[in-house]
C-alpha distance (Angstrom), angle and dihedral (degrees) to the residues before:
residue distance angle dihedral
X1 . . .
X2 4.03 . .
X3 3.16 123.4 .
X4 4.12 93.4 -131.5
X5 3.62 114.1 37.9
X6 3.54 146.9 154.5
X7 3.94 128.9 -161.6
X8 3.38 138.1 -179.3
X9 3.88 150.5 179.1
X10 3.72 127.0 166.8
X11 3.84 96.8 -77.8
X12 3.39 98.6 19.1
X13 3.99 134.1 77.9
X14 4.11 133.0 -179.3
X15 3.30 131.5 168.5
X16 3.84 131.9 142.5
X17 4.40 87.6 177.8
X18 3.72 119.5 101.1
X19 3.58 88.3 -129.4
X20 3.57 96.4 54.7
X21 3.99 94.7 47.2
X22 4.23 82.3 61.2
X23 3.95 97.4 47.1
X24 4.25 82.1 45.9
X25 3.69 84.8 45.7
X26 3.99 103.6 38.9
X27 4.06 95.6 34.2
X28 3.94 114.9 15.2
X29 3.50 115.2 36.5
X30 3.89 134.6 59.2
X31 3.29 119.2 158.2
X32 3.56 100.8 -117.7
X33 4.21 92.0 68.5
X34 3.52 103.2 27.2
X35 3.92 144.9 95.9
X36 4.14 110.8 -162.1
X37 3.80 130.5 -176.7
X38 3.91 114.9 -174.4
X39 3.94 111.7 -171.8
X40 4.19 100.2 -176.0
X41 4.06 102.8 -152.5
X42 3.91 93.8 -176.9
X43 4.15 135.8 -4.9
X44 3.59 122.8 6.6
X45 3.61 157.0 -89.5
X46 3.96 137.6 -149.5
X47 3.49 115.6 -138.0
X48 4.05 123.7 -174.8
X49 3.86 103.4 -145.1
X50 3.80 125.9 141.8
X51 3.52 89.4 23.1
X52 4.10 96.7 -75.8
X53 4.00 122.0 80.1
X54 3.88 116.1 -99.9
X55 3.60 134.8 -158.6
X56 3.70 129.3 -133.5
X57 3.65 106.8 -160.3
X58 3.87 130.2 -166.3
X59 3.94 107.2 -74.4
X60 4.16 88.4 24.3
X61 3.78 124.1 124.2
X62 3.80 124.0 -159.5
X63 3.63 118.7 -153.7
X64 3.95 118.2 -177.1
X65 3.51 119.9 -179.5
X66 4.07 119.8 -150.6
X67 4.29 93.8 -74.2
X68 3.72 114.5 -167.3
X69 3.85 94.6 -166.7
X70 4.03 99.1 38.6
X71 3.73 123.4 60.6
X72 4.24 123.2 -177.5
X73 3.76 110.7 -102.2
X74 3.43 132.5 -172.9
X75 3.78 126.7 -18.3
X76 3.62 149.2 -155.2
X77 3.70 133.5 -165.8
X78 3.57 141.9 -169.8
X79 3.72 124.2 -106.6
X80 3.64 84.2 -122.3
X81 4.11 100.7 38.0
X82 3.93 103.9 144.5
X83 4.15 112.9 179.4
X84 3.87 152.2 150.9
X85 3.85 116.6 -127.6
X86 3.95 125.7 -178.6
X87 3.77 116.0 -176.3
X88 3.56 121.9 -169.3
X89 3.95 135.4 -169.8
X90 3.85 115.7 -102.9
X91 3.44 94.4 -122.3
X92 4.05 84.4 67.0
X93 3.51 95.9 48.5
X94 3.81 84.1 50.9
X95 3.64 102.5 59.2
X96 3.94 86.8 49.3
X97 3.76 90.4 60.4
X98 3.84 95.6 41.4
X99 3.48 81.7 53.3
X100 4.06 103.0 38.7
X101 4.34 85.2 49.5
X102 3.94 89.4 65.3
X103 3.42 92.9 74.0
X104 3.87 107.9 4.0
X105 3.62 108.5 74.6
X106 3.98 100.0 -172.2
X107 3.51 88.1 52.6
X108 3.79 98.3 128.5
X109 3.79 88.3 39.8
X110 3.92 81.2 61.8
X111 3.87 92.7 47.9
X112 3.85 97.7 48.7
X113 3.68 89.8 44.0
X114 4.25 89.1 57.0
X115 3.50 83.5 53.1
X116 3.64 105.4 50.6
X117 4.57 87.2 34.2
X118 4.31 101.5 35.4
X119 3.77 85.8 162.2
X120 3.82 131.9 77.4
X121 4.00 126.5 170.9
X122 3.59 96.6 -130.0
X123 3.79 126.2 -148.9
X124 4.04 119.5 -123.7
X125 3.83 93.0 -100.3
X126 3.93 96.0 45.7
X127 4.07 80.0 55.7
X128 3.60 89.4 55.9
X129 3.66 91.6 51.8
X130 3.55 93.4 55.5
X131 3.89 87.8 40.7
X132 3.38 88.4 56.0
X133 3.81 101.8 48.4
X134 3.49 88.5 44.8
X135 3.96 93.0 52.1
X136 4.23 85.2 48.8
X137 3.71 90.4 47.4
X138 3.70 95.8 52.1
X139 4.32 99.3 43.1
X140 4.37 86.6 57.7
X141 4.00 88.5 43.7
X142 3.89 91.8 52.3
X143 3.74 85.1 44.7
X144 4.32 111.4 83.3
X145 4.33 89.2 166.6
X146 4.07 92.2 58.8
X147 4.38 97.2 112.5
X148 4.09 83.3 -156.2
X149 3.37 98.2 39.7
X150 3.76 104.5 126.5
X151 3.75 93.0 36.9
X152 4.09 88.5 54.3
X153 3.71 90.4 37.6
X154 4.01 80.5 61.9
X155 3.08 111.9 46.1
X156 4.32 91.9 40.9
X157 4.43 73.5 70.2
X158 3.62 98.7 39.2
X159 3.98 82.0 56.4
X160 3.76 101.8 42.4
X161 4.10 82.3 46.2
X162 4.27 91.3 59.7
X163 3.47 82.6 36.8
X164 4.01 81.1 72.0
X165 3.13 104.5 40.3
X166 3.82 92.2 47.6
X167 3.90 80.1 55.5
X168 3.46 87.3 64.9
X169 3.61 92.1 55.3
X170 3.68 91.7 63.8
X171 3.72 101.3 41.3
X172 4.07 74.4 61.4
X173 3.73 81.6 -153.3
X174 3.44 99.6 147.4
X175 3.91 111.2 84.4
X176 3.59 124.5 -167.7
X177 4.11 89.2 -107.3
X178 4.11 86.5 47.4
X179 4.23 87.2 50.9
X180 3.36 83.2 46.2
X181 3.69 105.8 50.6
X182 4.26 95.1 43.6
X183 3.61 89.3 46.5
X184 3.68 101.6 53.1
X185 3.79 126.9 55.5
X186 3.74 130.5 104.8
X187 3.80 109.8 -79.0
X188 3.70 90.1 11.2
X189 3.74 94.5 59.8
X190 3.49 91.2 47.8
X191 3.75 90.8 53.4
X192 3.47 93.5 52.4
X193 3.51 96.7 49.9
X194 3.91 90.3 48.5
X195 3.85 86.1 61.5
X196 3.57 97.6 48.1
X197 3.77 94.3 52.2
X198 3.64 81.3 53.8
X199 3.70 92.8 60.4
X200 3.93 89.7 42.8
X201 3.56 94.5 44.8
X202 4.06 110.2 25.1
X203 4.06 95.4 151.9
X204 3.99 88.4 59.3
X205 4.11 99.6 103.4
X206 4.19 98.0 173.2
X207 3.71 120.2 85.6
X208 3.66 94.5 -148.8
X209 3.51 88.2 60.7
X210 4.18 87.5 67.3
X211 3.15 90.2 33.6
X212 4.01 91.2 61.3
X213 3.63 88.7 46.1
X214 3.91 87.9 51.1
X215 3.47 100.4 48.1
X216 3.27 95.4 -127.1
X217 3.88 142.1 94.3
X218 3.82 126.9 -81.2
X219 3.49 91.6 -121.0
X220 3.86 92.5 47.3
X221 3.98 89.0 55.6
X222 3.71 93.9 45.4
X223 3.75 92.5 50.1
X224 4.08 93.4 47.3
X225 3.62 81.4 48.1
X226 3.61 97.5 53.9
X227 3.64 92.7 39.8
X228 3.75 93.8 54.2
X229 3.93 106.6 36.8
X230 4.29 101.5 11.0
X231 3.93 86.0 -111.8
X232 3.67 138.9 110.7
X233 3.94 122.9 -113.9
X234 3.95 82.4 -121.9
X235 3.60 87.3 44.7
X236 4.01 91.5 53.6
X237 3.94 91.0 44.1
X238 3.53 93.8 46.2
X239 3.86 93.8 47.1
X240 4.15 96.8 49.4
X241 4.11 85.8 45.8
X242 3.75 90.9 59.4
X243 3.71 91.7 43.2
X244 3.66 94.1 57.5
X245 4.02 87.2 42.4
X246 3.95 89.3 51.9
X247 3.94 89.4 51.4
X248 3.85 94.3 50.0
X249 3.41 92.9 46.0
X250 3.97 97.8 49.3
X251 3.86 98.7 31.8
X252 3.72 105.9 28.3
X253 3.66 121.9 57.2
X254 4.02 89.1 -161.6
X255 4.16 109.7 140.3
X256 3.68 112.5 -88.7
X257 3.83 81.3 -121.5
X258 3.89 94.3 55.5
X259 4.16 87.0 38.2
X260 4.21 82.0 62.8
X261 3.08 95.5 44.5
X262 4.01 98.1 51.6
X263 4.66 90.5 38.5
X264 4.49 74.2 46.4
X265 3.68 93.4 -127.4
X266 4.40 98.1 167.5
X267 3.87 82.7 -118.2
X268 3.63 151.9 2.9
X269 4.01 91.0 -109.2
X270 3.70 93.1 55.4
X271 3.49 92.8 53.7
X272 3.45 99.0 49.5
X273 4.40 84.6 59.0
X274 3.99 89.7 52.2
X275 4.03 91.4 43.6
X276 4.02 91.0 54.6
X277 3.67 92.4 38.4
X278 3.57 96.3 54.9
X279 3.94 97.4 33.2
X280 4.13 105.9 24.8
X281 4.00 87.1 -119.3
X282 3.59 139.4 76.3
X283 3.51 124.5 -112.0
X284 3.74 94.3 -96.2
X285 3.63 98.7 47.4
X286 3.54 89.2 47.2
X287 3.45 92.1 61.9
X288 3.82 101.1 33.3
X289 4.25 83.2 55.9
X290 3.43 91.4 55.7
X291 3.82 99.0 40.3
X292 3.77 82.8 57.7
């Protein structure tokens, strides 16, 4: 493997070359549909973020998560800046969370808080774990003949992205009065309530329903949902449906009648229109392709 590299796919970006980190910066990434993890191994680099300029020192890793209201700005770097950066699409960091908020409930605590703290001081091992993902991701992206390949390719960043948020875990940075604080607020709290009735309630499909719950007007919730995450409430209710579909269909092998009747579709035919819709297949194909 070469010591200075840069990889690619669609959704996924590697590079540990100077040049690379510039095409990332200049062509690929925004920070409205992009993931990036920055480990700095030696030197530094200036990053305007938040509206102030931050340092990434030796032994620092900067995590931003896709941020609607933030964009990266102008940098600097060291004559001698050596790092590791894997950028991932949005969409990837999405499924994590949709995932993560089943059984995490400070979840979006945890996401405000990466974007108001994107550095961490990390400890020798927690460099090897990002090391190590980063080694992983690079060996499937230099390998075109892998049948899996974009599956593996990700869920090697779905794992390196827990891998973070378990980080946070052991930092034990966030305090009860810190949960607190990011999860309450106006529009915010709101938000955050919107996505835990979606975990309570994931086979409610109407966003007056929510609304109702909320106390506020459809049009209300979809603007605070826009506002805070660049997506529609319909867009958010649509999106966790199809993940629970997706995980019935792939790790389930329930009847497509029986699957439903449990996500309370009114019948087996109308779900079979909302699966295609949402996915391009039907229920069957969906799972045949992904038995194959």
């Amino acid at each position: 493997m070469p010591n200075n590299m840069t990889l690619s796919t669609d959704s996924i970006f590697l590079t540990n070359d100077v040049e690379g980190f510039r095409e990332c910066r200049e062509k690929r990434t925004t920070s409205k549909d992009t993931m990036s993890a920055i480990l700095c191994k030696k030197g530094y680099i200036d990053v305007y973020y938040h509206e102030e300029m931050i340092r990434i020192n030796k032994g620092d890793l900067f995590f931003r998560i896709p941020d609607f209201a933030h964009e990266l700005g102008p940098y600097e770097m060291s004559p001698d800046f050596e790092f590791s950066q894997v950028t991932v699409s949005a969409a990837i960091f999405e499924k994590v969370m949709y995932e993560h908020m089943r059984v995490e409930p400070n979840w979006y605590a945890k996401q405000e808080f990466l974007k108001e703290h994107p550095i961490f001081h990390v400890n020798a091992v927690s460099q090897d774990f990002f090391n190590t993902y980063f080694h992983l991701l690079a060996l499937q992206l230099q390998d075109n003949l892998t049948e899996y390949r974009v599956q593996i390719l990700q869920n090697i960043a779905r794992a390196a992205t827990m891998e973070m948020l378990n980080y946070i875990d052991k930092l034990s940075v966030l305090s009860p009065m810190e949960l607190s604080r990011l999860s309450v607020n106006q529009s915010d709290y709101t938000f955050h309530e919107f996505t835990r009735l979606l975990q309570e309630y994931p086979h409610e499909r109407e966003v007056q329903w929510y609304a109702k719950k909320l106390n506020i007007t459809p049009k209300y919730l979809s603007e605070i949902c826009k506002e805070r995450s660049n997506k529609s409430a319909s867009q958010w209710i649509a999106d966790i449906t199809v993940t629970e579909i997706k995980h019935l269909l792939r790790e389930t092998t329930l009847p497509i009648r029986e699957i439903a009747r449990k996500m309370e579709f009114p019948n087996a035919s109308f779900f079979c229109q909302y699966t295609k819709k949402h996915t391009g297949l039907t229920p069957n194909h969906f799972r045949k392709q992904k038995q194959a």
